[in-house]
C-alpha positions as CSV (number, residue, x, y, z in Angstrom):
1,X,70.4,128.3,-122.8
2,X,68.2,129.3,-120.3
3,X,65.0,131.7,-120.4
4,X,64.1,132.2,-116.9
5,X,64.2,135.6,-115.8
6,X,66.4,135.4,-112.6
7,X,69.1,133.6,-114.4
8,X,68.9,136.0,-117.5
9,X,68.9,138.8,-115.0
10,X,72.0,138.0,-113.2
11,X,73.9,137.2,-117.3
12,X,73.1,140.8,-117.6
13,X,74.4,141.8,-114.7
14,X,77.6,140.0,-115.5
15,X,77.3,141.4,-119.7
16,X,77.4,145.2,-118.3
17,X,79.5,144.4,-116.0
18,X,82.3,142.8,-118.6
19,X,81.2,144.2,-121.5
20,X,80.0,147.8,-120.7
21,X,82.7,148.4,-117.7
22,X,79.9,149.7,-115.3
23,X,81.2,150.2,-111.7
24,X,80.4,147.2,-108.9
25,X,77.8,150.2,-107.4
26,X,75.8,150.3,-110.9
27,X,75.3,146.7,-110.9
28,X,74.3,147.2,-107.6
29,X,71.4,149.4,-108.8
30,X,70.4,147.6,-111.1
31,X,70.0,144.3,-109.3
32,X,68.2,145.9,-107.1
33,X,65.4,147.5,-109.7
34,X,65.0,144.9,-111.6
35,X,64.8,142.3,-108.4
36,X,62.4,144.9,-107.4
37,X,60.2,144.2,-110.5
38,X,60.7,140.4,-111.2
39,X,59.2,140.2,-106.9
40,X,56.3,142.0,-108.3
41,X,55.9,140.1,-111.7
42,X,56.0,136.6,-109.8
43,X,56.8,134.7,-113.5
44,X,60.1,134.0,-114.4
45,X,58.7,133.7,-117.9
46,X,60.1,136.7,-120.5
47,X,56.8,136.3,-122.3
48,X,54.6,137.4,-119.1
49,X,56.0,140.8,-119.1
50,X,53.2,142.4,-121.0
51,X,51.9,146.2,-121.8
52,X,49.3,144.9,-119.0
53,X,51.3,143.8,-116.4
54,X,53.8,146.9,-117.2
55,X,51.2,149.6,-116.5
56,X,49.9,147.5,-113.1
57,X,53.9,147.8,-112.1
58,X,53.6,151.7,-112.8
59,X,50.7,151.9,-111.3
60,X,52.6,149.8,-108.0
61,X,55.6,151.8,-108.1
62,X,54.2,154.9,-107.9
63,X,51.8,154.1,-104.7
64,X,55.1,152.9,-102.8
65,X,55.2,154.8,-99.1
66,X,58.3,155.9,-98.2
67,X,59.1,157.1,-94.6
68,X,60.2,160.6,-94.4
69,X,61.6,161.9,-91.5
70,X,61.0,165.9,-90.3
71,X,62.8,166.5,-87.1
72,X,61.0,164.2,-84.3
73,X,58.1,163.4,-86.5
74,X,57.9,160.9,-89.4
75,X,55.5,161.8,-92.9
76,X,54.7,158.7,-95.4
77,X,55.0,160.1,-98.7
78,X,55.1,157.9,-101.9
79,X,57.9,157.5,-104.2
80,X,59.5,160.4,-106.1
81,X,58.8,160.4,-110.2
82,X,62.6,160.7,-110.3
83,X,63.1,157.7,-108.2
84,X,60.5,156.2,-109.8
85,X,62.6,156.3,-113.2
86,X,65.6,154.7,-111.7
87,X,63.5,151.9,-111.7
88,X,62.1,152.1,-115.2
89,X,65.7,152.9,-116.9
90,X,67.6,149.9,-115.5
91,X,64.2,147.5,-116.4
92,X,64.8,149.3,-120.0
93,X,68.1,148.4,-120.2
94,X,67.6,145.1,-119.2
95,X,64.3,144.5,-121.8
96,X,67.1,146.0,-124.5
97,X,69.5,143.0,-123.4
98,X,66.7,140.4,-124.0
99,X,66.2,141.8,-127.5
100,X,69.5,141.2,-128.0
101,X,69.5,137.6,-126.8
102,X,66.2,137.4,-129.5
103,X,64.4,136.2,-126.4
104,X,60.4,136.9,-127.0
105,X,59.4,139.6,-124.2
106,X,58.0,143.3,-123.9
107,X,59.8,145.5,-126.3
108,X,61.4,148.1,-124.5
109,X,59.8,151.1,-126.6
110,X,56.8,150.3,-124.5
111,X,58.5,152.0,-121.2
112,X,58.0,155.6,-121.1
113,X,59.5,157.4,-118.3
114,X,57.6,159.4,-115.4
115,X,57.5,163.5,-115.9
116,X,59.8,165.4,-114.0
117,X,59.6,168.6,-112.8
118,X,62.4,170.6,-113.6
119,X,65.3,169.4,-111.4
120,X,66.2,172.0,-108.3
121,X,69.6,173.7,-107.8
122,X,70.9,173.9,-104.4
123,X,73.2,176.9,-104.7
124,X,75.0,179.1,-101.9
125,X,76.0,182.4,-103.1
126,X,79.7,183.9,-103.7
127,X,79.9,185.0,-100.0
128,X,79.2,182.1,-98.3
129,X,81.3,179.9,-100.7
130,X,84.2,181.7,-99.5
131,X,83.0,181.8,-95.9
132,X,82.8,178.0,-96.5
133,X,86.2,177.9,-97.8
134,X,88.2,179.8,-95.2
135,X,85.6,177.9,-92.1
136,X,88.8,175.7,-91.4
137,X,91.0,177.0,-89.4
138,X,95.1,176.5,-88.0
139,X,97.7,174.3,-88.7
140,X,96.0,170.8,-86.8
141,X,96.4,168.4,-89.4
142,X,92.3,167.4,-89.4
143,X,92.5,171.9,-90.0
144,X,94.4,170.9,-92.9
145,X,93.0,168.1,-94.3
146,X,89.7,170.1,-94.7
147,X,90.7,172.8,-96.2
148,X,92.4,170.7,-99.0
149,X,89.1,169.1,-99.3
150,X,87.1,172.0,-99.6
151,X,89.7,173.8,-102.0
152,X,89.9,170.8,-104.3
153,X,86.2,170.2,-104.3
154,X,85.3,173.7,-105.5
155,X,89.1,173.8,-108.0
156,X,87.7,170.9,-110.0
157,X,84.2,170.2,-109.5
158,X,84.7,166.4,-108.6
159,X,82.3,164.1,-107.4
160,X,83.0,162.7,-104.2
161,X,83.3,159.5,-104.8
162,X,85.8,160.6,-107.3
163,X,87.6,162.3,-104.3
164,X,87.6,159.7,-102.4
165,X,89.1,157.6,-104.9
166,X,92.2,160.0,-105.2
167,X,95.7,158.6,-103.7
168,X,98.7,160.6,-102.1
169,X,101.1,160.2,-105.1
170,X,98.9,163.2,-106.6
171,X,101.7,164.9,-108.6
172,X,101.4,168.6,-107.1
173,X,103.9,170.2,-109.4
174,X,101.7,169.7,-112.2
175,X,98.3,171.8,-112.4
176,X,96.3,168.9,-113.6
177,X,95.6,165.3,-112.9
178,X,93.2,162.3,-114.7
179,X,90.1,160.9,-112.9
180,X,88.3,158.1,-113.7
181,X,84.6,159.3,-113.4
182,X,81.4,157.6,-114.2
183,X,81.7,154.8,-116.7
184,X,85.4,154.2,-116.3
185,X,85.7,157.5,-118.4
186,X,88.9,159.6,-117.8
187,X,88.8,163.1,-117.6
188,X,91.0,166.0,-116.7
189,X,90.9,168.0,-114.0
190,X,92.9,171.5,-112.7
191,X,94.3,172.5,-109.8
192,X,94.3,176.3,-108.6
193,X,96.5,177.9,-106.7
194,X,94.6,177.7,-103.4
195,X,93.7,174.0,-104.1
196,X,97.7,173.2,-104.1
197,X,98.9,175.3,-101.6
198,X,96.3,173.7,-99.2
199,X,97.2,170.4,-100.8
200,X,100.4,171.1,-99.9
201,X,100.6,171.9,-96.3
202,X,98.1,169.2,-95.9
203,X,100.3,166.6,-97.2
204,X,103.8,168.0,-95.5
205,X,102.0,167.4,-92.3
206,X,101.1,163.6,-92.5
207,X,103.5,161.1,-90.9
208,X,101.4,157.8,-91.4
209,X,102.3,155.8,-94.7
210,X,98.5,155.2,-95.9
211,X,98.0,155.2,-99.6
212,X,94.8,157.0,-100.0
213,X,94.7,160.9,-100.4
214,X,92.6,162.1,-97.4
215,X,92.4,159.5,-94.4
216,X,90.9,159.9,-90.5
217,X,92.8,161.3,-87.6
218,X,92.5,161.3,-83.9
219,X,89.5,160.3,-82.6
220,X,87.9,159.5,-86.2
221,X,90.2,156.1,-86.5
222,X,88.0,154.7,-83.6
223,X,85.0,154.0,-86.0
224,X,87.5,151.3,-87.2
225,X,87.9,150.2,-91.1
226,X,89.7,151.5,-93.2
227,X,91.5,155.0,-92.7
228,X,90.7,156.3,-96.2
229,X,87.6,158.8,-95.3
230,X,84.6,157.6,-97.4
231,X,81.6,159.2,-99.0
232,X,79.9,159.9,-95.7
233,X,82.7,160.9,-94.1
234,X,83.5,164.1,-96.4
235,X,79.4,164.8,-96.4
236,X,79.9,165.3,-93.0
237,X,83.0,167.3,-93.1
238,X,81.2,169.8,-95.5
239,X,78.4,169.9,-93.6
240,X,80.3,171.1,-90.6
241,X,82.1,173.4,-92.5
242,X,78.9,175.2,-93.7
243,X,77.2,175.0,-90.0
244,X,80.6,177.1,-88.5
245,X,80.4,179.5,-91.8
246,X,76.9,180.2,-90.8
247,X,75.4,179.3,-93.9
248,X,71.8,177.6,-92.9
249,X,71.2,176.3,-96.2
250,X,72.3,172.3,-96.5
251,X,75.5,172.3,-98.0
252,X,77.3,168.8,-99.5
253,X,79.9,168.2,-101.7
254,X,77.2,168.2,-104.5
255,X,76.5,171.3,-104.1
256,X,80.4,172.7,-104.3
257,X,79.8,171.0,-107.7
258,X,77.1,173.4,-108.8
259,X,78.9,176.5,-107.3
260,X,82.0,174.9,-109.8
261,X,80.1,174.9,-112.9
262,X,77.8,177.9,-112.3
263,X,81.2,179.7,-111.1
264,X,82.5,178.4,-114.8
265,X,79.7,179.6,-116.9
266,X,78.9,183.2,-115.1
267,X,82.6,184.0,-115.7
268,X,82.2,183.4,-119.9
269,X,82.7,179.6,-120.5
270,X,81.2,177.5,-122.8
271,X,78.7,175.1,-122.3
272,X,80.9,172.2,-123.7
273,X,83.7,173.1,-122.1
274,X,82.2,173.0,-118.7
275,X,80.4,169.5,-119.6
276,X,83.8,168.1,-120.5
277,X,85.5,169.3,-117.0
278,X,82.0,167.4,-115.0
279,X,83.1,164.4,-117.0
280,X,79.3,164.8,-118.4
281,X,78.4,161.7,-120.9
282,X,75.4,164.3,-122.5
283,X,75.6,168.1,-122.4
284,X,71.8,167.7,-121.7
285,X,72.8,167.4,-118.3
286,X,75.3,170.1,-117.8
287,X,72.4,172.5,-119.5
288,X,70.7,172.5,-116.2
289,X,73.2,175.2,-115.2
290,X,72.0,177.5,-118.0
291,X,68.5,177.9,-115.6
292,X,70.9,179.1,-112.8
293,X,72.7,181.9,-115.1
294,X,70.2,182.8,-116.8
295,X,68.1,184.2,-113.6
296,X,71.5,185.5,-112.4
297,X,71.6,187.6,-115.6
298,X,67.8,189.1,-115.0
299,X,68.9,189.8,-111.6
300,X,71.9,191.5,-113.0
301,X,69.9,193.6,-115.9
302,X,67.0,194.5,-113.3
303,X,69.9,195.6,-110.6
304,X,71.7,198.1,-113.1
305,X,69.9,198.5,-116.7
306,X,68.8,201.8,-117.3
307,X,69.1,203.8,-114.0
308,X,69.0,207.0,-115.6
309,X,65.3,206.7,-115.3
């Protein structure tokens, strides 16, 4: 049984890959953190990962440059605290796998995360969500195709890479449908009325036999690969969308997300009710939105309480 570090790194890999069901793109991830810190280390020994060596990695990661580019110019900042954590929770997870194995190294207790500043909402408001939602216009099938996206985004909050993941046997005559989110977990999501009728029309125009839900057209097949549109592909649809709306903020499918949940919870729902529809593993997360309503409701009480004054 071996106990160097690169070949106990890649029987993790392969343990949360079997054993935990975390997607191809999470392994991913967390090769590359932990690659990132065995480079760095320059042992493959479990024992040389000490409190020492951990705080000169800290100290490492958070000096990093990273190239930033603003318009023509370029700024070198250093690595965000947030990204910075990426790092530290996969080399965590990865310390808690050696404990498991009983394999002597740096207890995993000993990693404390980076503070955060309380994460930023990008938000657009009511009026130029629905400017954003009627930008596509006619009956051109690309016309089509985008509004379904954009109606489906904002009707069930999904990710996109959970939208991208959708196929064309979607059963419209039902008002729901199952997604496997993050972690291989299945949740439930709901159609409106505008998400199906756009679905719809978008779907009774196709005449190609592809499998996947939303694929390219025209001109767009002539980046070659596959037809399905990808994760880029829908960014980019969005952010068109937003640019012929008029809305100068920067828009992405993300942020259809937010205007989802904080759309949810300014309209009376409950917090758990709108983590369960985000497919949310901790409600922790989904509390973020509270921040959003709650200013929306001083807004609202220094608007219209007590005008009789």
């Amino acid at each position: 049984m071996s106990h160097n570090l690169r070949d106990l790194k890649q029987e993790f890999l392969e343990y949360i890959e079997i054993e935990k069901g975390r997607s191809m793109k999470t392994l991913e991830n967390y090769d590359h953190h932990i690659s990132k810190f065995l480079a760095f280390l320059k042992s493959n020994n479990p024992a040389s990962i000490t409190p020492e060596k951990m705080r000169a990695y800290r100290l490492w990661l958070n000096r990093q440059p990273v190239r930033q580019e603003i318009g023509r110019s370029s700024d070198i900042r250093t690595l965000k605290k947030k990204t910075q954590n990426y790092y530290l929770i996969s080399l965590r997870a990865f310390l808690k796998y050696l404990a498991k194995r009983n394999i002597n190294t740096l207890s995993a207790e000993h990693i404390e995360l980076a503070k955060v500043g309380e994460r930023h909402m990008d938000l657009i408001t009511k009026e130029e969500l629905t400017r954003l939602l009627d930008a596509p216009k006619g009956e051109e099938i690309k016309s089509l195709r985008d509004k379904a996206i954009l109606e489906l985004l904002f009707s069930t909050g999904l990710r996109v890479s959970e939208l991208c993941s959708l196929s064309r046997d979607l059963d419209l005559d039902a008002d729901e449908f199952s997604i496997r989110g993050k972690g291989e977990k299945i949740r439930v999501v709901f159609l409106s009325l505008e998400a199906k009728s756009a679905l719809k029309k978008y779907i009774n125009k196709r005449t190609d036999v592809d499998d996947a839900l939303f694929v390219r057209f025209g001109k767009e097949k002539s980046r070659g690969g596959d037809l399905a549109l990808d994760r880029r592909s829908i960014e980019r649809i969005v952010k068109q969308y937003a640019v012929r709306a008029g809305i100068s903020k920067k828009v992405t499918p993300h942020v259809i997300r937010h205007c989802f949940a904080t759309d949810l919870l300014m309209n009376g729902a409950d917090l758990r009710s709108v983590q369960m529809l985000l497919g949310h593993a901790n409600i922790s997360t989904t509390q973020m939105y509270t921040h959003i309503t709650d200013k929306e409701l001083k807004r609202v009480h220094s608007q219209f309480h007590n005008k009789r004054r």
